[in-house]
C-alpha positions in Angstrom: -37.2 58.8 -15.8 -36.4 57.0 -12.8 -38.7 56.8 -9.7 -37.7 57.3 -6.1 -38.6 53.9 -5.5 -35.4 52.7 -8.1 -33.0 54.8 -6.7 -33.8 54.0 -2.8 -33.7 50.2 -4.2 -30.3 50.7 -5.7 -28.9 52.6 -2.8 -29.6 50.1 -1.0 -28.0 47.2 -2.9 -24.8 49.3 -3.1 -24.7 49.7 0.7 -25.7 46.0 1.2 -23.2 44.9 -1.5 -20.7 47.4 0.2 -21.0 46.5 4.3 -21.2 42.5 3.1 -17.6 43.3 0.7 -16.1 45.0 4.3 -17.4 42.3 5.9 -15.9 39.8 4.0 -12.1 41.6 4.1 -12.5 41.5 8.3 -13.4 37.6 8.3 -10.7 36.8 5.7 -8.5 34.2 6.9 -5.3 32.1 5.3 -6.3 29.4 2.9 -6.0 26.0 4.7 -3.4 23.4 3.7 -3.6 20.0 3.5 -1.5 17.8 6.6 1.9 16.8 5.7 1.6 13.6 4.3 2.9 11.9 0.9 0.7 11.5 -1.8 1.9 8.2 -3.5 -0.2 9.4 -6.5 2.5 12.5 -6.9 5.7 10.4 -5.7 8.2 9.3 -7.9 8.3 6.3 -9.7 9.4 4.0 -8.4 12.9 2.4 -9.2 14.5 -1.3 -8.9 11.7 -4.1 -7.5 9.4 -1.2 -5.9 8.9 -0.6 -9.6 6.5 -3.6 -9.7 4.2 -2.1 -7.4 3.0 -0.1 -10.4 2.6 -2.7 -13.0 -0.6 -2.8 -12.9 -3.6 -2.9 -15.8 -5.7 -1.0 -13.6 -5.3 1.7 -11.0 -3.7 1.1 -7.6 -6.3 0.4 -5.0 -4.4 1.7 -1.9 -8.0 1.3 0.3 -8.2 -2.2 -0.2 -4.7 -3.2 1.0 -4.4 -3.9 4.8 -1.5 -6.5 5.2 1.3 -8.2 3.5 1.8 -12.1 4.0 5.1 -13.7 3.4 4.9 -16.8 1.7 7.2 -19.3 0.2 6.8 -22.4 -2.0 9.7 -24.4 -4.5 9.8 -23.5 -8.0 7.6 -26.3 -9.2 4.4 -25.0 -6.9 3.5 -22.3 -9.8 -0.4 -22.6 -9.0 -0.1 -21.8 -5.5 2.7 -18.5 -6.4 0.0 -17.7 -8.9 -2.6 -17.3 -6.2 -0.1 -14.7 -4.7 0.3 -10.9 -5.8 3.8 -11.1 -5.9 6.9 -14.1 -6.4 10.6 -12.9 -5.8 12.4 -15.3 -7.5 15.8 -17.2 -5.9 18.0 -14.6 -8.3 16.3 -11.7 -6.7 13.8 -10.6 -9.8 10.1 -9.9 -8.2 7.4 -10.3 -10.8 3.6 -9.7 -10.7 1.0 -12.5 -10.8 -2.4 -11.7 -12.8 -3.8 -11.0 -9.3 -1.9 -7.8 -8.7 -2.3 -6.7 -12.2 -6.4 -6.9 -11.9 -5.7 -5.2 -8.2 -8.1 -8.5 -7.6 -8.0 -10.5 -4.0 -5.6 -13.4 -4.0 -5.9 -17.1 -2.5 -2.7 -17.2 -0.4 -3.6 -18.1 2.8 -6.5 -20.1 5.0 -7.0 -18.5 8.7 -10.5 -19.3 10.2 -12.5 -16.9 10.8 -10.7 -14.1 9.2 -10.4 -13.4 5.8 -7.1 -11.8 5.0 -7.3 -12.9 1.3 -9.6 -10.3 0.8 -7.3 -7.5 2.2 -4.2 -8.9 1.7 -0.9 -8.3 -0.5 0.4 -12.3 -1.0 4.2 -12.1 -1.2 5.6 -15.7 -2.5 9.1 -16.0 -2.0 10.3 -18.9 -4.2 12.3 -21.6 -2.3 12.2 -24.1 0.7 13.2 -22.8 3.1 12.2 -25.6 6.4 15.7 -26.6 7.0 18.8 -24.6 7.0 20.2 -25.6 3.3 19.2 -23.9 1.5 19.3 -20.6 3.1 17.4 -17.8 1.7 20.2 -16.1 -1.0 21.2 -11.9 0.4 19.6 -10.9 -3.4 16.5 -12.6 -2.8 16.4 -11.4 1.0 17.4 -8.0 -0.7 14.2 -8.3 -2.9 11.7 -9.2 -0.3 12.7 -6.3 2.2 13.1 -3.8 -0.6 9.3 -4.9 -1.9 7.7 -5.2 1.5 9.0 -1.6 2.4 7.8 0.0 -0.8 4.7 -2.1 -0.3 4.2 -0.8 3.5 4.8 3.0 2.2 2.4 2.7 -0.5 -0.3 1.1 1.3 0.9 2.8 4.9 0.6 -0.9 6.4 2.7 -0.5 9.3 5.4 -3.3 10.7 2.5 -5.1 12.8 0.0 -5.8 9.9 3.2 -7.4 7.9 2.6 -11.5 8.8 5.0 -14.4 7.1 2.3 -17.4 6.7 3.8 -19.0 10.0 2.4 -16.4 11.9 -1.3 -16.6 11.3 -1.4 -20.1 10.3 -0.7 -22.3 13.7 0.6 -25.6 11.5 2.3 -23.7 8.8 6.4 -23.5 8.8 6.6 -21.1 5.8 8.5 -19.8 4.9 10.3 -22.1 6.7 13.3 -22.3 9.7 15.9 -21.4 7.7 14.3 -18.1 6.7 15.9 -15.1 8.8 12.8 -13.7 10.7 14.5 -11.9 13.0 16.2 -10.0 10.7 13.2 -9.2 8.2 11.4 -8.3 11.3 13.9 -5.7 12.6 14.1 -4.2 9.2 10.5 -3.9 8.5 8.9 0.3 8.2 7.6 1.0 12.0 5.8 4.1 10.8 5.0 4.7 7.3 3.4 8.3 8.1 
């Protein structure tokens, strides 16, 4: 037997449950999307030198990375190209240092009063580059433009926040007067949105 009390109760919830369902239907609106933007995670993989970007032993840390320095140093100078992320090598061929493979900070380059080792992708661009011979060779200018791009669309680090070691360090000449600046400049990503 069921009391009045019951059934007014469960009236009740049926009307509430009913005017709150109606309710609901009127305030419905489309589900929001997400802004236009790439998601490196979902992109591609990467071909050619961008393909170093991802050999790495742990995951990409796109937070961390702010700017990419331009280094260069001869052949023989392996323990300062070791304290870069990156070396491109005079044939072209860009390799990974331990650094980049850890996703760890490198020790590429002294500026007081900043620290932009700690947010900072060290490119080392094998060669000497402070007099005009030897020039920088089209492969290995090739290679840096080719990594610095993919770098600055994986990172989104614009064209200003890309430095070659000359720039932020007043007595440095690296990578040197014979490397084309203006033209690495020019062909650098202005927006990488």
């Amino acid at each position: 037997m069921v009391g009045s009390r019951t059934i007014k109760a469960l009236t009740a919830l049926l009307f509430s449950m009913t005017v709150g369902a109606c309710a609901l239907m009127l305030l419905e609106v489309a589900p929001a999307s997400p802004d236009a933007q790439q998601l490196t995670a979902l992109a591609a993989p990467a071909e050619g030198v961008a393909a170093v970007i991802h050999d790495t032993s742990v995951p990409l840390q796109p937070i961390k990375w702010r700017h990419v320095i331009v280094h260069s140093a001869n052949a023989e100078d392996v323990d300062f190209q070791q304290q870069c992320h990156f070396i491109i090598s005079a044939d072209g061929k860009a390799r990974v240092t331990k650094l980049w493979k850890r996703q760890v900070c490198g020790n590429h380059v002294y500026v007081p009063g900043r620290d932009f080792n700690g947010d900072s992708i060290g490119v080392c661009i094998e060669g000497n580059f402070a007099r005009h011979d030897p020039t920088i060779s089209q492969k290995q200018f090739n290679a840096l433009l080719e990594l610095t791009r993919s770098l600055q669309r994986a990172f989104l680090i614009t064209a200003d926040r890309v430095y070659l070691t000359s720039d932020l360090v007043p007595n440095s000449y690296s990578p040197g007067e014979a490397f084309p600046t203006g033209e690495f400049n020019a062909a650098l990503l202005r927006s990488v949105r």
